[in-house]
Backbone as CSV, one residue per row, in Angstrom:
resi,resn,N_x,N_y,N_z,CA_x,CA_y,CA_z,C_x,C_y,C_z
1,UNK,208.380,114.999,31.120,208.043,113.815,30.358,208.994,113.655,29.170
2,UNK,208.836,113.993,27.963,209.807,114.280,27.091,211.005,114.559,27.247
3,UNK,211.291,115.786,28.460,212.259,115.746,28.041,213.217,115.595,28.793
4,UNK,213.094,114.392,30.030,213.283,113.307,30.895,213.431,112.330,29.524
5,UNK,213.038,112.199,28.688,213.489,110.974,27.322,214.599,111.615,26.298
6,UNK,214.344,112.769,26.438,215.758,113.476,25.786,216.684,113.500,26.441
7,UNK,217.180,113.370,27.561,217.828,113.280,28.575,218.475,112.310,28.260
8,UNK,217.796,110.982,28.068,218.248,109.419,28.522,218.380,109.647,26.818
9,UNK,218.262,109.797,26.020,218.716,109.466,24.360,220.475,110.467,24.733
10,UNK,220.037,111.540,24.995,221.393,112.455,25.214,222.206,111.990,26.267
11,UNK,221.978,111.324,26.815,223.238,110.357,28.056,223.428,109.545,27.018
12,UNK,223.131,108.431,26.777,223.511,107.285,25.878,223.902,107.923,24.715
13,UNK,223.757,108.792,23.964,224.491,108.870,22.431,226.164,109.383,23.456
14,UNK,226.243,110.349,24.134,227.066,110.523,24.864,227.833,109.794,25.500
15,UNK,228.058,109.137,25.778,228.309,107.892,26.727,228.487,106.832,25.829
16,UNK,228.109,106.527,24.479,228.665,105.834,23.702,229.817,106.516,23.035
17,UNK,229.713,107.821,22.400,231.000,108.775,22.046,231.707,108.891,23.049
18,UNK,231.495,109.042,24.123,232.841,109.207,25.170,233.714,108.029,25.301
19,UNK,232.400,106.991,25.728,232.656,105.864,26.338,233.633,105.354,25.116
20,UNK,233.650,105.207,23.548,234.110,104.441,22.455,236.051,105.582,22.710
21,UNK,235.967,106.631,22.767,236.954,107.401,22.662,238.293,106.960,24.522
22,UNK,237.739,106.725,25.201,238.274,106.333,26.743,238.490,105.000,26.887
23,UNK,237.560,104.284,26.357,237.828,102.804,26.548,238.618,102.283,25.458
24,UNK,238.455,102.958,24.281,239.456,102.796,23.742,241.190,102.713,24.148
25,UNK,241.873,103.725,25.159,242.668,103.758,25.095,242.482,102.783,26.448
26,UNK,241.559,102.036,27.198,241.986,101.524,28.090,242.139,99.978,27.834
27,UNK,241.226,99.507,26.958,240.717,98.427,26.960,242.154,97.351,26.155
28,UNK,243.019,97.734,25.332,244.024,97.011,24.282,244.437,95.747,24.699
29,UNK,245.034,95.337,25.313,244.749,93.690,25.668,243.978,93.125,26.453
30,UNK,243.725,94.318,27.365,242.919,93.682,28.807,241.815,93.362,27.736
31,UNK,241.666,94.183,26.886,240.277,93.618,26.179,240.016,92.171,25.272
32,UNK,241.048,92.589,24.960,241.459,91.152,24.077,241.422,90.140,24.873
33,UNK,242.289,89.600,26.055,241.886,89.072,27.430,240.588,88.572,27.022
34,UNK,239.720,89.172,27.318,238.342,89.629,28.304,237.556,89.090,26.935
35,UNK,237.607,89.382,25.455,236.944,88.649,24.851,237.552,87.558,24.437
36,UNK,238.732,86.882,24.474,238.887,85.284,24.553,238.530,84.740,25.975
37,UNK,238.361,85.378,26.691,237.867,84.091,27.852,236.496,83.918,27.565
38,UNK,236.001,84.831,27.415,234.057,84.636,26.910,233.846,83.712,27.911
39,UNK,233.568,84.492,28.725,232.772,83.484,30.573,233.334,83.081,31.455
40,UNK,234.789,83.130,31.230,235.396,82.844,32.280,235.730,83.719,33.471
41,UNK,235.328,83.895,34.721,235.354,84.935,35.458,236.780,85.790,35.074
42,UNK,236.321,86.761,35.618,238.058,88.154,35.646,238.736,87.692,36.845
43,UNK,240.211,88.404,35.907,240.886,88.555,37.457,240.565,89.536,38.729
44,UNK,239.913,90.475,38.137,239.550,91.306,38.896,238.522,90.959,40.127
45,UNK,238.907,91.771,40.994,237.918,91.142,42.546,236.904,91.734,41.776
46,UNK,235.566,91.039,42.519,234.006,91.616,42.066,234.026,92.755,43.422
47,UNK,234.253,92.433,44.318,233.966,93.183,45.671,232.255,92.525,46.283
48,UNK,231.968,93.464,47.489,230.682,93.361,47.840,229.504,92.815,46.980
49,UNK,228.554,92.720,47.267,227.035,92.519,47.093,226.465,94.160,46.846
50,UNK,226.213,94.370,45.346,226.059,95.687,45.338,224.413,95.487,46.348
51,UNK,223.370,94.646,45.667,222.132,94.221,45.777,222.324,93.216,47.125
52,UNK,221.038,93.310,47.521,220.842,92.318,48.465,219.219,91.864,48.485
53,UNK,219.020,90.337,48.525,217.895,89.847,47.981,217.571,89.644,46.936
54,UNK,216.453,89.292,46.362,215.766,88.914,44.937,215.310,90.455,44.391
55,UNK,214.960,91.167,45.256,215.069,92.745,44.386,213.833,92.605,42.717
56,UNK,212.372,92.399,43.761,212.054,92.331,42.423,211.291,93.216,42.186
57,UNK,211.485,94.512,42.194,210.905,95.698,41.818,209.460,96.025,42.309
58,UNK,208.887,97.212,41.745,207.790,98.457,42.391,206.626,97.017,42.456
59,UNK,205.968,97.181,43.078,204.734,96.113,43.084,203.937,96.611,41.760
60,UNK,203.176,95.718,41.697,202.501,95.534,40.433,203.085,95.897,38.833
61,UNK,204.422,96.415,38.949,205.203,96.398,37.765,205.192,94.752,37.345
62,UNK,205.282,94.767,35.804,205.335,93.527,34.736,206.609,93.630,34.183
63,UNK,207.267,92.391,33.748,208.293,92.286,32.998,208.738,91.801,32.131
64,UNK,209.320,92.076,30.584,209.764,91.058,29.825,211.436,91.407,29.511
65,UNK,211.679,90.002,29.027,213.098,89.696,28.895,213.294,90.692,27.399
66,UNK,214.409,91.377,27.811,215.206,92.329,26.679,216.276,91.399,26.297
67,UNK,217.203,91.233,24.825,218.422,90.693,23.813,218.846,92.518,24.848
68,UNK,220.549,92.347,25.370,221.324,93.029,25.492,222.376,92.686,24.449
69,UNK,222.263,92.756,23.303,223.030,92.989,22.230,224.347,91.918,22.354
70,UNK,223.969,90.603,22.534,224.465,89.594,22.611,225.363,89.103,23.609
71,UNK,225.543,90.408,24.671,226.138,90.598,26.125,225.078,89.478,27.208
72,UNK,223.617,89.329,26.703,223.516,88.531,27.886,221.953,89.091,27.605
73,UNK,221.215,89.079,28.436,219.599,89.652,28.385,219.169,90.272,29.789
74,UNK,218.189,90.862,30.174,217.159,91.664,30.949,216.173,91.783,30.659
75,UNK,215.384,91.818,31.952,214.008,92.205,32.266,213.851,93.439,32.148
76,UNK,213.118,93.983,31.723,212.787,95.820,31.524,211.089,95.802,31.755
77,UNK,210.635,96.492,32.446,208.899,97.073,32.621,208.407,96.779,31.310
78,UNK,207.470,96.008,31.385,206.165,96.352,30.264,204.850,96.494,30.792
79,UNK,203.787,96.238,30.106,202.501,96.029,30.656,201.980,97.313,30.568
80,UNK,200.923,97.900,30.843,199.992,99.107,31.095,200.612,99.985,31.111
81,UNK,201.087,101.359,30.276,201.109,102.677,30.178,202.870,102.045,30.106
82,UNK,203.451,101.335,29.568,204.811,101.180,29.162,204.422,101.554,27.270
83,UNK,205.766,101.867,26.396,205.872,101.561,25.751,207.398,101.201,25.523
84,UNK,208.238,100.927,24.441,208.955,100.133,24.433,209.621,100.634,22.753
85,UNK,210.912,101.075,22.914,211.479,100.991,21.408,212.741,100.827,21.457
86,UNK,213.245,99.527,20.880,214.599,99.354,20.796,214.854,98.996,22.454
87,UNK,216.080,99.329,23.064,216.556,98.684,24.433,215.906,99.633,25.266
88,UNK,214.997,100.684,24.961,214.377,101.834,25.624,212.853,101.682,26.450
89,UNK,212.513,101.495,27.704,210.788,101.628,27.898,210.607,103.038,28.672
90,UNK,209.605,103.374,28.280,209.351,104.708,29.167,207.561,104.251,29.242
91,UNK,207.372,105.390,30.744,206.018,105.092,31.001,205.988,106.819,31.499
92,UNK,205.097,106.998,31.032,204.758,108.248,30.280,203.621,108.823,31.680
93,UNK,203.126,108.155,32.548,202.389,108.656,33.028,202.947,108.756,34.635
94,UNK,203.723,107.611,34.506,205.141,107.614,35.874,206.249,108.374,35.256
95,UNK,206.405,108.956,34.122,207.872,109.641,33.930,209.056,109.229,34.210
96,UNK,208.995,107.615,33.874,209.971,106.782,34.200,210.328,106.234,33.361
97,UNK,211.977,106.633,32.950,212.508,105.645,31.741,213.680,104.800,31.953
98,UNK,214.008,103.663,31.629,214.515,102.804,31.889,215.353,102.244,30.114
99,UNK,216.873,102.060,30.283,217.438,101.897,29.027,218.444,100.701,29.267
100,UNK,218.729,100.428,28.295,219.976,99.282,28.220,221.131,99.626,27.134
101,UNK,221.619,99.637,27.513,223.426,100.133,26.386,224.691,99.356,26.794
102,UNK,224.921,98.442,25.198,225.845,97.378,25.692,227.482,98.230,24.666
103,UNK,228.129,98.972,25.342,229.328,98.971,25.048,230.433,97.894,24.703
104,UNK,230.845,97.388,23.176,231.957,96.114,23.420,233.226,96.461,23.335
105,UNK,233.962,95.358,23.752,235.822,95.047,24.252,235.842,96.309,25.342
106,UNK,235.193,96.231,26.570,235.384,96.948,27.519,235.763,95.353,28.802
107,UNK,236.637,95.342,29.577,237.446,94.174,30.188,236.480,94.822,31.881
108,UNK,236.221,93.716,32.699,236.038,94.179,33.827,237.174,95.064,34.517
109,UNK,238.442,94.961,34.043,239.540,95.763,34.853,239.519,97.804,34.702
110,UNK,238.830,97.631,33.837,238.171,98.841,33.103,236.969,99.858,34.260
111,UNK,236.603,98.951,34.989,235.191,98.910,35.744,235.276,100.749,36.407
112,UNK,236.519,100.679,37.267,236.345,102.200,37.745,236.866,103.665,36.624
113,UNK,237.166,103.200,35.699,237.837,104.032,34.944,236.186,104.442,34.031
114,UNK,235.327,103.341,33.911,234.117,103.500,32.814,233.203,103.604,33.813
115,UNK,232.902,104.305,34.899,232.375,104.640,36.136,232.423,105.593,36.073
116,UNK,233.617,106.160,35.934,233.993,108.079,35.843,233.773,108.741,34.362
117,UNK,233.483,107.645,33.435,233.383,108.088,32.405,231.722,108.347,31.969
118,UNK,230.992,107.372,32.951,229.451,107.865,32.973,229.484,108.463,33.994
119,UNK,229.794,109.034,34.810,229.527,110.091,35.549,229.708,111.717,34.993
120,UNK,231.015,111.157,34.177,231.349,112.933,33.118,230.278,112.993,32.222
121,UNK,229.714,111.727,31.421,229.202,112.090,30.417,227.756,112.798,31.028
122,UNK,226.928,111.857,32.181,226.091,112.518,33.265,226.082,114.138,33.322
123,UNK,227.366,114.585,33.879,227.599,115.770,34.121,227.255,116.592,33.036
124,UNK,227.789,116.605,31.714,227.869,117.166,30.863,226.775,117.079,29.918
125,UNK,225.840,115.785,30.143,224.535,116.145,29.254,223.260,116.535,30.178
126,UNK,223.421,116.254,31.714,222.228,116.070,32.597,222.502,117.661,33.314
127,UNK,221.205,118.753,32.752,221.600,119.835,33.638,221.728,119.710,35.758
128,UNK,222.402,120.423,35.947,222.801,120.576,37.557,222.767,118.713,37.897
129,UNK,223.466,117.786,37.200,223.622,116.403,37.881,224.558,116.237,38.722
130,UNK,224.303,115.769,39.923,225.353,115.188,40.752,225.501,114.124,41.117
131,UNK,226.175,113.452,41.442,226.271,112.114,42.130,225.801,111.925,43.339
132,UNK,225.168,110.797,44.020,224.542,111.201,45.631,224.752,109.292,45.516
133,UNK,225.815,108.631,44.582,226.345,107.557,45.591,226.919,106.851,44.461
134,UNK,227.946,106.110,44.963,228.742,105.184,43.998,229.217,104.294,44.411
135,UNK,229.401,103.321,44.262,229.669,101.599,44.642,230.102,100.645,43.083
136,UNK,231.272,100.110,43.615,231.806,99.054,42.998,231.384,97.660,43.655
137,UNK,231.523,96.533,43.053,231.037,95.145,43.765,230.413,94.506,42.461
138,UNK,229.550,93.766,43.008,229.364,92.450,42.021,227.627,92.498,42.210
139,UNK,227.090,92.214,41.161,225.571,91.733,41.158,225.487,90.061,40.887
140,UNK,225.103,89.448,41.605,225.267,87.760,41.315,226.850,87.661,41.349
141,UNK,227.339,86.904,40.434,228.858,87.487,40.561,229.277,87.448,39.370
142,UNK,228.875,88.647,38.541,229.126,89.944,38.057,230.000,90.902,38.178
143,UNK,230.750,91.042,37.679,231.560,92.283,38.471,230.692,92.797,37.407
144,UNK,230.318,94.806,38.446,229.512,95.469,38.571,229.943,97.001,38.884
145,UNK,229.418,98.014,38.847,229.480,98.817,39.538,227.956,99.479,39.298
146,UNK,227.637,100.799,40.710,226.283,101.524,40.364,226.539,102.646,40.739
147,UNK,226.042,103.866,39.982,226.279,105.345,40.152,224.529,105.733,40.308
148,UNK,224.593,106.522,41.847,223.110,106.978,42.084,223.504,108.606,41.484
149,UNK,222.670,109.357,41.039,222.373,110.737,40.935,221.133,111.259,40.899
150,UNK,221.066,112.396,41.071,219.835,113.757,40.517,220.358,114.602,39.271
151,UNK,219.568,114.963,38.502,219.632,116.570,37.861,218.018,116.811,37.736
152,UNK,218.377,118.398,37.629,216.659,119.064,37.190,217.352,119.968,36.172
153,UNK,215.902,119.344,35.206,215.706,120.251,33.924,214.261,120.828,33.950
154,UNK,214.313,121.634,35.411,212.838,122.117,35.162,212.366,120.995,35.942
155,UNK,212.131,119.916,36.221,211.859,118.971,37.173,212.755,118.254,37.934
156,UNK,213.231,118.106,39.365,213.929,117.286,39.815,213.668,115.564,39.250
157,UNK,214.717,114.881,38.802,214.861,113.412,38.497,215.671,112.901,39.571
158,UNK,215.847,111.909,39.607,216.319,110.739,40.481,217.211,110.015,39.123
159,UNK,218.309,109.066,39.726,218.623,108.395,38.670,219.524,107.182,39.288
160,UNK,219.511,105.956,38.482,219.975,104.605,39.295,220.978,104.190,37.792
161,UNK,222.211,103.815,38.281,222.957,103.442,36.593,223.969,102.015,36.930
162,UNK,223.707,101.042,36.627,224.582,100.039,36.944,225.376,99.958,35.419
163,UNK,226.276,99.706,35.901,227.305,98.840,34.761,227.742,97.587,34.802
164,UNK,227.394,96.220,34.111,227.713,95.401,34.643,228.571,94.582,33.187
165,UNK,229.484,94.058,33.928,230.910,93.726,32.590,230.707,91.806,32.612
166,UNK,230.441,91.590,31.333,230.175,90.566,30.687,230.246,90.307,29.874
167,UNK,231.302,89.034,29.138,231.168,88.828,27.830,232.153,89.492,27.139
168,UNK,232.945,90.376,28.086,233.954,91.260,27.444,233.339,93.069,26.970
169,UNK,232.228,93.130,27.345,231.241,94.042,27.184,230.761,94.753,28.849
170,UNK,230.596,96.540,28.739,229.646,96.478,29.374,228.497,96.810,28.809
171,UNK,227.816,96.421,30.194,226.010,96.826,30.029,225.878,97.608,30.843
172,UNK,225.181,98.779,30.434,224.841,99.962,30.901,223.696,99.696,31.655
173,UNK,222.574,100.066,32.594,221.348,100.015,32.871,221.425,101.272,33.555
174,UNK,220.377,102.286,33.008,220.157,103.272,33.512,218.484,103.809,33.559
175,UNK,218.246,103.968,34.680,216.933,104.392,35.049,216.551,105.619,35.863
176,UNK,215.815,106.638,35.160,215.470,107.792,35.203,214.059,107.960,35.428
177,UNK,213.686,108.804,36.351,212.522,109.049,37.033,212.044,110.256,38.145
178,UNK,210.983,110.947,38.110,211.029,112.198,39.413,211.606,111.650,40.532
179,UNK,212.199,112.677,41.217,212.703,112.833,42.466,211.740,112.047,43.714
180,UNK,210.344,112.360,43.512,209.112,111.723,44.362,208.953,110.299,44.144
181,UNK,209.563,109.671,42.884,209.854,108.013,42.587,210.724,107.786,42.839
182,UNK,212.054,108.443,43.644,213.273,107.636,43.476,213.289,106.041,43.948
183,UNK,212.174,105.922,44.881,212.297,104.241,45.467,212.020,103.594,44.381
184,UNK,210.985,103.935,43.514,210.728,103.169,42.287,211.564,103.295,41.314
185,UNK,212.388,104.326,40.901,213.907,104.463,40.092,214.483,103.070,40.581
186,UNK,214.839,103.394,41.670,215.854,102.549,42.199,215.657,100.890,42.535
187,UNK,214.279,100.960,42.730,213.968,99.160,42.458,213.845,98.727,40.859
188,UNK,213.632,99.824,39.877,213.199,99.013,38.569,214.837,98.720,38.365
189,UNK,215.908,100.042,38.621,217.523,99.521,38.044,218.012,98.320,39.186
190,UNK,217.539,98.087,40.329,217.913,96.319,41.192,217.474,95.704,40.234
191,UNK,216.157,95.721,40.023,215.613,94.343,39.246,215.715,94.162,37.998
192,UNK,216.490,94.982,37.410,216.975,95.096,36.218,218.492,94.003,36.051
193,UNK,219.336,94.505,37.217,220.598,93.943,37.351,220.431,92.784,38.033
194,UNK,219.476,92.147,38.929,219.674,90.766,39.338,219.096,89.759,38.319
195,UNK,218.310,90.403,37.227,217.536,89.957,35.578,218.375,89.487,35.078
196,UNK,219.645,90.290,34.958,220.957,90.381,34.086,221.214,88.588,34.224
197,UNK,221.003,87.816,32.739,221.996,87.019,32.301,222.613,86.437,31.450
């Protein structure tokens, strides 16, 4: 429970220090680029349909619209046994937490380079994490990418992480949950990213 939420605070402080130190050296005009067009699609291909369908998460889950830090907004779980602080909800009795982290002047051309960079930071804060799938492509058309994993800290987790580049920004969405929820991991981070606008 806890410390499945220490986890997801220790990925994201991580992943903002990494992520600010890497994208830094990637982002210098492409970024600049990427925040004067403000909406205008990238050059970059989106690829595939990461999602397919309306993807609207676990049944009887509720939703309200999250501010992604001026990148755009999302739906995140509320309702019964959610609570909610800052871009963070956790439900305490499903052991399911769900976050939003908007990194800025990151350019969609950036997309596989800040893919490997949440996967290291993964590695290095999530005990025994591995990757068990990765895909580039587009959500709506989004360019996108999503990194599936596990780690156990004493409990096997499941984990669903889209990145989706907008605005000259990415948005992180990462959702953490037991190994025995991964279907529900993995529908709250779909319906998280087809939310995305």
């Amino acid at each position: 429970m806890w410390a499945n939420r220490w986890m997801v605070v220790a990925l994201t402080a991580g992943l903002s220090v990494c992520g600010c130190k890497k994208l830094a050296q990637l982002g210098g005009q492409a970024a600049e680029k990427a925040a004067e067009a403000s909406g205008e699609q990238s050059a970059v291909s989106a690829g595939p349909a990461l999602i397919q369908g309306a993807a609207p998460g676990p049944a009887g889950f509720q939703w309200q619209r999250t501010d992604a830090s001026g990148a755009g907004s999302v739906e995140m779980p509320t309702g019964e046994g959610w609570t909610k602080e800052g871009s963070e909800a956790h439900n305490e009795k499903l052991d399911i937490t769900a976050m939003v982290q908007v990194q800025p002047a990151v350019p969609p051309e950036a997309r596989s380079q800040y893919l490997s960079s949440l996967i290291d930071v993964n590695k290095r804060d999530a005990p025994k994490y591995e990757v068990t799938g990765k895909a580039e492509g587009a959500v709506a058309k989004t360019v996108a990418g999503r990194v599936d994993g596990k780690f156990d800290n004493g409990t096997a987790y499941a984990t669903r992480d889209y990145v989706l580049f907008a605005k000259g920004s990415a948005v992180a969405l990462m959702v953490r949950g037991p190994v025995a929820k991964a279907a529900d991991v993995q529908a709250v981070a779909d319906h998280m990213a087809v939310s995305f606008q």
